[in-house]
N, C-alpha and C positions, 0 to 999 in steps of 0.2 A: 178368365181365360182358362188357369189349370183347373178348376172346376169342370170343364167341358171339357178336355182334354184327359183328366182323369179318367171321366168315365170313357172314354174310349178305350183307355189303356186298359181298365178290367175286361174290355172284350179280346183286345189283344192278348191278354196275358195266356188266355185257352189256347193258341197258339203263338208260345212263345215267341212274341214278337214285343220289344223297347221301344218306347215310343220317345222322342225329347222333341222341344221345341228349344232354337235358339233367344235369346233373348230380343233380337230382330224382329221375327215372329212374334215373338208376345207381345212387344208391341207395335205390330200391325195390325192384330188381332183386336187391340184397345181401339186405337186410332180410325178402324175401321168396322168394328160392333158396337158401337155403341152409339145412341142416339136420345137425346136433348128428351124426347117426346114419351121414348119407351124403354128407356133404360138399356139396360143389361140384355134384353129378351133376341134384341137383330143376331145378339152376339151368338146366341145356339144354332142359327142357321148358317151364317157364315162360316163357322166350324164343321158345322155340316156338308156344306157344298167344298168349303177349301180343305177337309182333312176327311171327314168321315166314307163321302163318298167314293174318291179316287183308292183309300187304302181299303176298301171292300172291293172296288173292283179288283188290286192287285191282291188281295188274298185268293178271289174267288178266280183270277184268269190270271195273274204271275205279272211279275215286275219286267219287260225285256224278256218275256220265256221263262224265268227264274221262278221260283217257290219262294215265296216272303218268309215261310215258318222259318223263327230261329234267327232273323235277321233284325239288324236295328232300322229305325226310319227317323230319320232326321228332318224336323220341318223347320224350314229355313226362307227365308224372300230374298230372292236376285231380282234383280229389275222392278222392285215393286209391285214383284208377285210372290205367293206363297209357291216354294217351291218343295217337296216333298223328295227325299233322296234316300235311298234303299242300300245299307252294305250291312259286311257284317258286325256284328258286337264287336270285335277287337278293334273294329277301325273307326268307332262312332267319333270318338274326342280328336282324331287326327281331321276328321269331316268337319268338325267345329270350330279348330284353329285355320282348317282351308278358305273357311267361307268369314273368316273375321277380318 
């Protein structure tokens, strides 16, 4: 999972932008890329559709009207969905103990 996740984060990092998953997330990420038949492989697409493409669209069109750059994004699952949450760097770890 941070394999994939990584490399996200080097795209991010051109615009500073923090990327974390909570440990929820990591494994949902397990629990739900992976497969008996093809390994690890589902696991890049899933990441893809649940991270990569929602935070290209908020880079390229804003979060709520907002500009991403410079912000944290915290990928976390409520409801047994991945859910993706935007604030700033000083308030990441206070997002972590909200959603624990």
């Amino acid at each position: 999972v941070m394999k994939f996740v990584n490399e996200i984060g080097e795209l991010t990092k051109r615009k500073n932008i923090q990327i974390q998953l909570t440990d929820m997330a990591v494994d949902w990420f397990i629990e739900n890329g992976y497969d008996k038949n093809f390994g690890a492989r589902p696991m890049k697409r899933l990441i893809e559709r649940e991270i990569k493409v929602p935070l290209s669209r908020y880079i390229i069109f804003g979060y709520n009207g907002e500009n991403v750059e410079g912000k944290s994004i915290l990928i976390d699952v409520i409801d047994d969905k991945i859910t993706i949450l935007v604030s700033e760097r000083v308030a990441i770890e206070e997002k972590i103990e909200e959603t624990a």
